[in-house]
N, C-alpha and C positions, 0 to 999 in steps of 0.2 A: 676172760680177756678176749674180747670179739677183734679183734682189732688184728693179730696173727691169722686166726682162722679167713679173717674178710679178705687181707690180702694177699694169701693164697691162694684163693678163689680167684681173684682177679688176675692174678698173672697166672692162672693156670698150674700153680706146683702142684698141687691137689689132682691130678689126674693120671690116669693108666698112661694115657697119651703119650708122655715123656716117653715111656719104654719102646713105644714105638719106632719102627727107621724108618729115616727121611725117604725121600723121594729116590735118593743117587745111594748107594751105598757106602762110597766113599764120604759121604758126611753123616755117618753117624758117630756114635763115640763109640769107645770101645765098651761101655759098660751094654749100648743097644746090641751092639753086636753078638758083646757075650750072653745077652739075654734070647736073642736068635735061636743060640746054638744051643739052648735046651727041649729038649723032648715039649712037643705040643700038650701033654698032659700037664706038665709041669708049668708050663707059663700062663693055661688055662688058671689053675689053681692059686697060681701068685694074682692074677689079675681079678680073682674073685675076694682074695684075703684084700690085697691092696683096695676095690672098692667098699668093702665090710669096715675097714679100719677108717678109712676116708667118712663114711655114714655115720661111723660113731662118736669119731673124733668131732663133726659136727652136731650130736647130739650131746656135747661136753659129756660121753665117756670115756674120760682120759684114760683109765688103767683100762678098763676091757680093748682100746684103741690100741694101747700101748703091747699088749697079750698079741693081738690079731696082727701088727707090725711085727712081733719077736715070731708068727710062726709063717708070715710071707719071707721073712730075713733067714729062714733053713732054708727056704727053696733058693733063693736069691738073693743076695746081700751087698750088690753093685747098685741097687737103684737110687740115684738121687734125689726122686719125687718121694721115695719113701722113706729118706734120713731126713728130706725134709720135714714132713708130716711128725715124724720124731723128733724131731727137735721143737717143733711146736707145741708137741704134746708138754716137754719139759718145760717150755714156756710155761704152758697153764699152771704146772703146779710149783712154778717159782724156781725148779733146778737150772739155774742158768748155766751154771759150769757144765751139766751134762747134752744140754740145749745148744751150747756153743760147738762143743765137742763132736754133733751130730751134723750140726750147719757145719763144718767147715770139714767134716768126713764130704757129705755131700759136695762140696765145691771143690774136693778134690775129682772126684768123677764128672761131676759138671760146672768147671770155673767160669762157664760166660752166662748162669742163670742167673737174670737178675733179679729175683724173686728169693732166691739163696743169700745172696748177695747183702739183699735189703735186712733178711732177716738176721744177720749177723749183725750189723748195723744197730736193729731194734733191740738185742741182745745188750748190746753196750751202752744202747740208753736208757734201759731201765733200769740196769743194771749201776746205771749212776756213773760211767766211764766217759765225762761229757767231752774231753778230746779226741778222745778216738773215735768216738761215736760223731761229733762231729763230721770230723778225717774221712768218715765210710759213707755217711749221708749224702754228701758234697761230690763225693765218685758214685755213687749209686744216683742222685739226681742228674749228674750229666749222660748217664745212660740208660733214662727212660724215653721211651720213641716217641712221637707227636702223636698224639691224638689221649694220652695218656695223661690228662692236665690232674683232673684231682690225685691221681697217685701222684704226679710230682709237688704238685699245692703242700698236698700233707708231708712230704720230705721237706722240701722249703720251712714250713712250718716246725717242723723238729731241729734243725738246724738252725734256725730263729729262737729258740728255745736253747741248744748248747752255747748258743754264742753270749743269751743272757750269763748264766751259768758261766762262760767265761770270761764273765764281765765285758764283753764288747761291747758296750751300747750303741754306740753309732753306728754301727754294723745291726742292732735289732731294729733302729729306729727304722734306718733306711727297708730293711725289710718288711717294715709292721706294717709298709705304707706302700708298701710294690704293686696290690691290687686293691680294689675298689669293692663296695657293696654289689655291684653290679655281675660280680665272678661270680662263676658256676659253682662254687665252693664254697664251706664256712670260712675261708682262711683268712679274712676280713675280720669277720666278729671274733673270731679266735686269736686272731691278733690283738686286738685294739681289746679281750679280754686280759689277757698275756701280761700284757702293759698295765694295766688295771689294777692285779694281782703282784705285780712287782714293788705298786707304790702303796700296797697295803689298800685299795682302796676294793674293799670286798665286793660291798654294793652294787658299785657301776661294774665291775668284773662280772656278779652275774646279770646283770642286763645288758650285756652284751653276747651272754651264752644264752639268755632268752632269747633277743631277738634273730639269734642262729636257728632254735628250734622251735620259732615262729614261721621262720622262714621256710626250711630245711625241715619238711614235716617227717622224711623215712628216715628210724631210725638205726638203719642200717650206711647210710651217710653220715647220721653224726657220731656215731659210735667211735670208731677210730682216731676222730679229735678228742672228743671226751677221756677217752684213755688214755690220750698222750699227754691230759692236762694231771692225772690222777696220779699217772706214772713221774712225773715231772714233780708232783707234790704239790701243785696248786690248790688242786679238790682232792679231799682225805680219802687217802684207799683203804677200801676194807680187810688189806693185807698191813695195816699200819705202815710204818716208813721206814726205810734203810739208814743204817748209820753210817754206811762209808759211801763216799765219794771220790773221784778221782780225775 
């Protein structure tokens, strides 16, 4: 599932960085702080497991990732960037209940990461919880900063997607048509596929996901739509399909 791992990367959860303090010391959190106040060999040693499990975790080795997480979490076990990273490992292998469990440990140490945030969010969409998950996309989209279009495109587009799900249509419609071919993003073809796939119409659904990856030739850009259609149940996931809904 590239689509947890991609947008970690992009909002930066995936890095030592977080552990870092800020500039003023009065704006760290307390988990920086406690992380401070350990002996330099010790934080040395977290920050080499933390990067090991980071390396692995993108070479989809989920358990050896998940090992090198359980022995950074003896030396230190307040880090958010690292419950994050666990919780996505749980992504991969489908434990969402322990995946949730990890994101919202994390967001208790760091509530204003929106990166935490989102993927709580993603939790409840795959997971098939299309109101709630709604509920979280819709506060996670009004607090993404500018210059941050396709992260918010792709939120947009997930909530376009719950609202189907919640039978809103007028509300998909007006969405499916908010941007133009012209945007920097698939959210166009992935729309106007979206719609395609609703009305049973297979065909023109995938020529419109063609001419996304006609377009959009890296496919580390179309990745994360594609997953959201899979997860969604449009295109057949190789994890079969979930029976409960919510």
């Amino acid at each position: 599932m590239k689509r947890f791992l991609l947008l970690l990367l992009i909002t930066g959860a995936v890095s030592f960085a977080q552990e870092q303090p800020s500039a003023a010391t009065d704006e760290m959190l307390p988990s920086q702080q406690a992380f401070l106040n350990l002996a330099e060999e010790e934080r040395k040693e977290f920050a080499e497991l933390f990067t090991e499990a980071t390396r692995l975790f993108r070479q989809k080795r989920i358990f050896e990732t998940l090992e090198a997480i359980d022995n950074a979490e003896k030396i230190f076990d307040q880090s958010a960037a690292l419950l994050n990273l666990k919780g996505s490992c749980y992504v991969e292998i489908r434990a969402f209940d322990k995946a949730m469990a990890s994101f919202e440990e994390a967001l208790e140490i760091d509530p204003e990461n929106l990166s935490i945030q989102f993927n709580v969010a993603e939790v409840l969409f795959v997971s098939k919880q299309w109101q709630k998950a709604h509920d979280k996309l819709v506060l996670v989209l009004a607090r993404v900063p500018e210059g941050r279009d396709s992260f918010a495109r792709l939120i947009e587009f997930k909530v376009l997607l719950c609202k189907s799900k919640l039978g809103l249509d007028e509300e998909v419609l007006i969405l499916a048509e908010k941007y133009g071919y012209q945007d920097d993003s698939p959210y166009y073809y992935y729309a106007k596929a979206a719609l395609a796939y609703e009305s049973e119409d297979l065909l023109e659904a995938e020529q419109w996901l063609a001419r996304a990856n006609r377009i959009f030739r890296d496919p580390n850009i179309i990745a994360p739509w594609q997953d959201t259609l899979v997860e969604f149940g449009y295109i057949k996931s190789f994890y079969g399909s979930d029976e409960t809904e919510s």
